[in-house]
N, C-alpha and C positions, 0 to 999 in steps of 0.2 A: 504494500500500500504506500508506504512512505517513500520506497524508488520508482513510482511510477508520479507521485507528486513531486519529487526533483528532476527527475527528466522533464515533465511537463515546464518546470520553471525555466529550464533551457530550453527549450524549444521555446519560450518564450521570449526567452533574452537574443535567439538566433531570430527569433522573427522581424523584433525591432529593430536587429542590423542588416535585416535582408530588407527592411521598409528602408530605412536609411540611405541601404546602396540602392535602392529603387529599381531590386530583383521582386516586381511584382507578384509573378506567378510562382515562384520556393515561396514565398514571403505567406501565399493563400497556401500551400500545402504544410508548412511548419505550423500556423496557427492551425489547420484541420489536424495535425498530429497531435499538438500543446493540447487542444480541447477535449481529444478523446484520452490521452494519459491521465488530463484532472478527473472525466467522469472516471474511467477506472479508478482513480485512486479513491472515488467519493464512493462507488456499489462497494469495493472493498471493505472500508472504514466503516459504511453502514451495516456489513456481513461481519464487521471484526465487533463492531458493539452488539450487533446481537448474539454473535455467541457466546460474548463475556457476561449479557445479563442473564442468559439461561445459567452458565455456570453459578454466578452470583447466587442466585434464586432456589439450585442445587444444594450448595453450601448449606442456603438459610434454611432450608428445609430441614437437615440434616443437624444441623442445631437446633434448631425449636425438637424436634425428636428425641432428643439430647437431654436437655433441661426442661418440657413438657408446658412450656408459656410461649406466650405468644407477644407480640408488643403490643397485638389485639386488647388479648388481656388485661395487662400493664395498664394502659392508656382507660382500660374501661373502669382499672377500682381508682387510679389517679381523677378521674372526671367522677366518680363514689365517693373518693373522702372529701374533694375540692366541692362538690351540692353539701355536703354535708356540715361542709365550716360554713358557707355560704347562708343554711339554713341557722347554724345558733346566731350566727354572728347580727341575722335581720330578728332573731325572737331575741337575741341580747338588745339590740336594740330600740324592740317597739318594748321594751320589758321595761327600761329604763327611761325611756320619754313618755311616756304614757301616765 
């Protein structure tokens, strides 16, 4: 992925001096090479992050299995004690201006 977006850079830097010497038609055939090197280098990159979020997501699985929580979890009694302070802290309230 990543020597298919350096070449690409060269062909691009080759393009600008084939514009320069005012080799028209190399000048149209570098930039048709420079453009298909970047898309390849971009379906690669998009093929390389997906298969590090499958792995990713393998891991995570693999630990939750592990330790038997979930962040699900976590997140649900954290948002259970957070209503819960929530709730004395408005009857502490109406308790004492009332």
């Amino acid at each position: 992925m990543q020597d298919l977006g350096i070449f690409s850079f060269l062909c691009c830097v080759l393009c600008i001096y084939s514009v320069f010497r005012e080799w028209q038609i190399l000048s149209h055939w570098i930039f048709a090479a420079s453009i298909l090197l970047l898309l390849g280098s971009i379906i690669l990159s998009g093929l390389e992050i997906n298969k590090s979020t499958k792995a990713i997501k393998v891991k995570l699985s693999d630990i939750e299995k592990l330790n038997g929580a979930t962040i699900f979890n976590f997140l649900k009694k954290m948002m259970n004690k957070l209503n819960y302070q929530i709730f004395l802290g408005y009857w502490f309230y109406n308790f004492y201006h009332t």
